[in-house]
C-alpha positions as CSV (number, residue, x, y, z in Angstrom):
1,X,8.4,20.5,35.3
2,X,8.0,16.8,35.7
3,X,4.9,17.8,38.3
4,X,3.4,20.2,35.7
5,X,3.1,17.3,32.6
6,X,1.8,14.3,35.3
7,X,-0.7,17.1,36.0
8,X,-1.5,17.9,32.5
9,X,-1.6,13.8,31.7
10,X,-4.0,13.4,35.2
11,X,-6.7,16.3,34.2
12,X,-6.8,15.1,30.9
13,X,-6.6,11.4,31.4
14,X,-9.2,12.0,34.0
15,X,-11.9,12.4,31.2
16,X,-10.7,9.3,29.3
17,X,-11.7,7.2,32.4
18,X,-15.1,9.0,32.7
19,X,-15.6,8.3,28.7
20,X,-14.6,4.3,29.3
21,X,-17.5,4.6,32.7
22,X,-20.0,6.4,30.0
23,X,-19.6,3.7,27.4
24,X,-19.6,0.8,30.1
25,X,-23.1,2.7,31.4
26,X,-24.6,3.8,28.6
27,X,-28.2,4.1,29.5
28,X,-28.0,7.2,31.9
29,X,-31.0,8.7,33.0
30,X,-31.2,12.8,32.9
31,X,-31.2,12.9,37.0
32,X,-28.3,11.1,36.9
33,X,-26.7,13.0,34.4
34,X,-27.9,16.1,36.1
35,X,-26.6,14.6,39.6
36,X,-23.1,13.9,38.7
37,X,-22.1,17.3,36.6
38,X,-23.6,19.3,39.5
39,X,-21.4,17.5,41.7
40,X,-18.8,18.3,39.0
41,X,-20.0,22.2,39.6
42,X,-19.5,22.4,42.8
43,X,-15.8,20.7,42.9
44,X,-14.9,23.5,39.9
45,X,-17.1,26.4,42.5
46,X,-14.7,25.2,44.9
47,X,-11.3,25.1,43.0
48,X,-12.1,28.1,41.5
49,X,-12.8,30.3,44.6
50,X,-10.3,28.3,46.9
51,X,-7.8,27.4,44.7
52,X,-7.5,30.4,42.2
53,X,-9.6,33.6,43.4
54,X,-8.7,34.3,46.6
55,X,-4.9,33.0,45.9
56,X,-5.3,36.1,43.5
57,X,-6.3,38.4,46.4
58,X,-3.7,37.3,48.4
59,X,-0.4,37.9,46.1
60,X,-1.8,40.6,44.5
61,X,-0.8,42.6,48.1
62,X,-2.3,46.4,48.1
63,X,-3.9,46.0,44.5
64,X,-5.1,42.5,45.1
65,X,-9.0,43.1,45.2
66,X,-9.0,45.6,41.7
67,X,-6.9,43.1,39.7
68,X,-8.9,39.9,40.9
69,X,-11.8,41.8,40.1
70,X,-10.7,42.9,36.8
71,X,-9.2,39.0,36.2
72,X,-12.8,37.9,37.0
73,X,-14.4,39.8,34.3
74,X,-12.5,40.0,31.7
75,X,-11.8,35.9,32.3
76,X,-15.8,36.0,32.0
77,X,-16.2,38.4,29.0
78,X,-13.4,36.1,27.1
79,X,-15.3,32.7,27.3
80,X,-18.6,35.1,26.4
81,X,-16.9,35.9,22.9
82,X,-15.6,32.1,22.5
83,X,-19.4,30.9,23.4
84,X,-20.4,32.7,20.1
85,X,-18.3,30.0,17.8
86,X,-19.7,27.3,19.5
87,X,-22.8,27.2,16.8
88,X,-20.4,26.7,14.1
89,X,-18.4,24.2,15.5
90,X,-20.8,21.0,15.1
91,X,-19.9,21.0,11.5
92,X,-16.9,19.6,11.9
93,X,-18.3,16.2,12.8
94,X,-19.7,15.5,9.4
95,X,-22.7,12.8,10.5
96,X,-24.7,12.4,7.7
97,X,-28.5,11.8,9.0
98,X,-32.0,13.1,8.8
99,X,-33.1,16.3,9.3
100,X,-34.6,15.5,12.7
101,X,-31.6,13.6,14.0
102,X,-29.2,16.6,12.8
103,X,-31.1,18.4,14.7
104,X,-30.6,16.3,17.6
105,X,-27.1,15.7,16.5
106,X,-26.4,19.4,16.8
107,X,-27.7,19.9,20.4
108,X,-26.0,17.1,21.5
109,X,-22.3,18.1,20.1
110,X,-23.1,21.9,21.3
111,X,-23.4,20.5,25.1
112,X,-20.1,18.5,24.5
113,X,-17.9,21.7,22.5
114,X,-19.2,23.8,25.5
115,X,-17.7,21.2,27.9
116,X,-14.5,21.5,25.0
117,X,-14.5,24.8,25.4
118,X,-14.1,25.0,29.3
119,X,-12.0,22.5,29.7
120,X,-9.2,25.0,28.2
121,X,-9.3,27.4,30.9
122,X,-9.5,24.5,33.8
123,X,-6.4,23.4,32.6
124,X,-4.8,26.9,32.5
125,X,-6.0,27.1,36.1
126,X,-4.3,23.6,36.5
127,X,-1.0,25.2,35.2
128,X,-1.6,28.6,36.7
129,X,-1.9,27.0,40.3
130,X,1.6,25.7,40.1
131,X,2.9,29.7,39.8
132,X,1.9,30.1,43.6
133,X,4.8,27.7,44.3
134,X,2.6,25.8,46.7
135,X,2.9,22.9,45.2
136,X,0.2,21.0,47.4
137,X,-2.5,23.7,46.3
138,X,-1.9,23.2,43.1
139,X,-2.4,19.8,42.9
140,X,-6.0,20.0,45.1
141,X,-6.7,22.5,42.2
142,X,-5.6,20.0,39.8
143,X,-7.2,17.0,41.7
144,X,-10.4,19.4,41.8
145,X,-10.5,19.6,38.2
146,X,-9.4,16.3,37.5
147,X,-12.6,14.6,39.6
148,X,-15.2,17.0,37.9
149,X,-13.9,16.0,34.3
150,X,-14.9,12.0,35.7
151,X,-18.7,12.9,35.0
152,X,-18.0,15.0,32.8
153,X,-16.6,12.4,30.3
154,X,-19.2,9.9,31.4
155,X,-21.9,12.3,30.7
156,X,-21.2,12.9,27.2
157,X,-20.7,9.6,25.8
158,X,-24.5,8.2,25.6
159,X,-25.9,11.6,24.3
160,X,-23.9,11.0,21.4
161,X,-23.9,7.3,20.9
162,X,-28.0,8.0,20.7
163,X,-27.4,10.7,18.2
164,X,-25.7,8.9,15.8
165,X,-22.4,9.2,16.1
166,X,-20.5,6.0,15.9
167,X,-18.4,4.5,19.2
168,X,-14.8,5.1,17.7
169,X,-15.6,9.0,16.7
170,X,-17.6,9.1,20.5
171,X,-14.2,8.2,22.2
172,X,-12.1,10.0,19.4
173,X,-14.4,13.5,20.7
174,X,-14.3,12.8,24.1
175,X,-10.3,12.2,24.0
176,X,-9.9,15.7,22.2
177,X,-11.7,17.5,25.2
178,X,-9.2,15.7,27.1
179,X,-6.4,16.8,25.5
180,X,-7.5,20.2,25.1
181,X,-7.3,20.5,28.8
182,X,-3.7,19.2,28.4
183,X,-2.7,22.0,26.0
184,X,-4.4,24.4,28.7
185,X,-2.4,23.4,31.6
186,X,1.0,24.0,29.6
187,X,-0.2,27.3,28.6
188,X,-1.2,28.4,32.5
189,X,2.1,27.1,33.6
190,X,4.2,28.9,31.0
191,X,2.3,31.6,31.3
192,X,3.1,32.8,34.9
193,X,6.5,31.4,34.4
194,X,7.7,33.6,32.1
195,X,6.6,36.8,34.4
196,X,5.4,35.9,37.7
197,X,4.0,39.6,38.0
198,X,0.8,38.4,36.2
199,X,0.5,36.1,38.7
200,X,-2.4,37.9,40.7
201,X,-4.0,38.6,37.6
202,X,-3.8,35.1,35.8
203,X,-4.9,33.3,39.0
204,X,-7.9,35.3,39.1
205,X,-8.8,35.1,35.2
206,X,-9.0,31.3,35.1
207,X,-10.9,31.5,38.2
208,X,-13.5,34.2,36.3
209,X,-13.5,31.7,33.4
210,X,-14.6,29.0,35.6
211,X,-17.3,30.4,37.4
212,X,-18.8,31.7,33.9
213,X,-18.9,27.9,33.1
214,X,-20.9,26.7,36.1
215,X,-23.1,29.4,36.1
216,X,-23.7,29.6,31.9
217,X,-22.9,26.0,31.1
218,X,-23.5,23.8,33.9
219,X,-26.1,24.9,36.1
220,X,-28.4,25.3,33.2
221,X,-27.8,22.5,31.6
222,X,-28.4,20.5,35.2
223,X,-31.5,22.5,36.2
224,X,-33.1,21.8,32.7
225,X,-35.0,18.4,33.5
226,X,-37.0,18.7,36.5
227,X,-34.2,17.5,38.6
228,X,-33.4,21.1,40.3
229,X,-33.4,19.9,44.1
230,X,-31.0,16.8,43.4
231,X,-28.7,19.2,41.1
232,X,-28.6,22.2,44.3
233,X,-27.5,18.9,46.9
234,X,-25.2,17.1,44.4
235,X,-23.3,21.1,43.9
236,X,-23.2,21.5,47.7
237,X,-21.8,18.3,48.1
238,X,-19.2,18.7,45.4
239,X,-18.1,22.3,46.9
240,X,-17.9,20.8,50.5
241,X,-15.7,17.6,49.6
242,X,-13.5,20.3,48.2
243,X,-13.5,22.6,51.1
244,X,-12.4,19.5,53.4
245,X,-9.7,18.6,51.2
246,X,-8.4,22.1,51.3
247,X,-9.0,21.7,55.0
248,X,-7.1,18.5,55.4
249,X,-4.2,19.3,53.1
250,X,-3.8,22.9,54.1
């Protein structure tokens, strides 16, 4: 258990120390931004097909391909039906501003609920990785995630700070998608500990809810600026560090 919460504390505390980076380098330019959460992309590609997908294959025996199939989509249709709340949740902030900067407000908070929003099924991959028993895969899963949350948590801060929102509510919102991912690794880890026969099946659901992110979330959101060559060699490099981690520690 005592693995499991220093996990939880590292892939959440991971995007505290990106938010202290963001705040210390506020001024970041879109290919930067662009650069570092592709690099981000390709450490979760990496974890997720690695660390989570075929893992699923594997102790799934005889049915391992249908159920990792079947984890992939429906892990993928369930973060489709969240994405449809993420509109509404920018109210909750309650910046009062101009039309225009609500506006600008509104886009901004979006990007950072949709970075909320997935950091709850990286951390029930965190805690679904520790069902394997492998204890060092689950922690390069963990470490995956916990390196891609750095940018991420850098990336938010000066989006915000330009739209308005004061510096205490910036770190308050950037510690929340911190903790979220804390409350995600307890439910992974619980979750496959209670009936390890949905093991196969689990494994292979974070893993679909994580490849739905880079490809809906990230990638977009990186290939938006002009930057698209940068973004394609920052995701390559982020997948490769990972594959020679898995290499090294296997």
């Amino acid at each position: 258990m005592l693995p499991v919460l220093l996990t939880a504390l590292g892939v959440g505390g991971a995007t505290l120390i990106g938010a202290l980076v963001g705040f210390a380098f506020k001024k970041q330019s879109h290919k930067f931004s662009d650069v570092v959460l592709s690099f981000a992309a390709g450490v979760m590609l990496a974890a997720a097909v690695l660390g989570l997908i075929l893992p699923a294959l594997e102790y799934g025996g005889k049915w391992g391909l249908p159920v990792a199939v079947a984890g992939i989509f429906v892990g993928a249709f369930c973060l489709n039906l969240i994405d449809k709340l993420v509109p509404h949740l920018h109210r909750m902030v309650g910046v009062e501003q101009e039309a225009h900067d609500n506006r600008r407000l509104s886009k901004v908070l979006l990007f950072v609920t949709a970075i909320a929003i997935h950091n709850l099924p990286e951390g029930i991959a965190a805690g679904v990785g520790f069902g394997t028993g492998d204890l060092s895969g689950a922690l390069l899963i963990a470490g995956g995630i916990a390196l891609q949350n750095i940018p991420e948590g850098m990336v938010i801060i000066a989006p915000m700070l330009a739209a308005g929102v004061s510096p205490k509510k910036t770190f308050l919102i950037a510690a929340l998608t911190g903790v979220i991912e804390v409350v995600g690794t307890f439910i992974g880890y619980f979750a496959v500990s209670i009936s390890s026969a949905i093991l196969p099946f689990a494994l292979a659901f974070a893993g679909g809810t994580m490849l739905y992110v880079i490809r809906d979330e990230m990638i977009p959101e990186t290939h938006a600026h002009g930057n698209q060559r940068g973004a394609t060699y920052a995701l390559l490099a982020g997948f490769c560090l990972m594959l020679i981690s898995d290499v090294l520690l296997g």
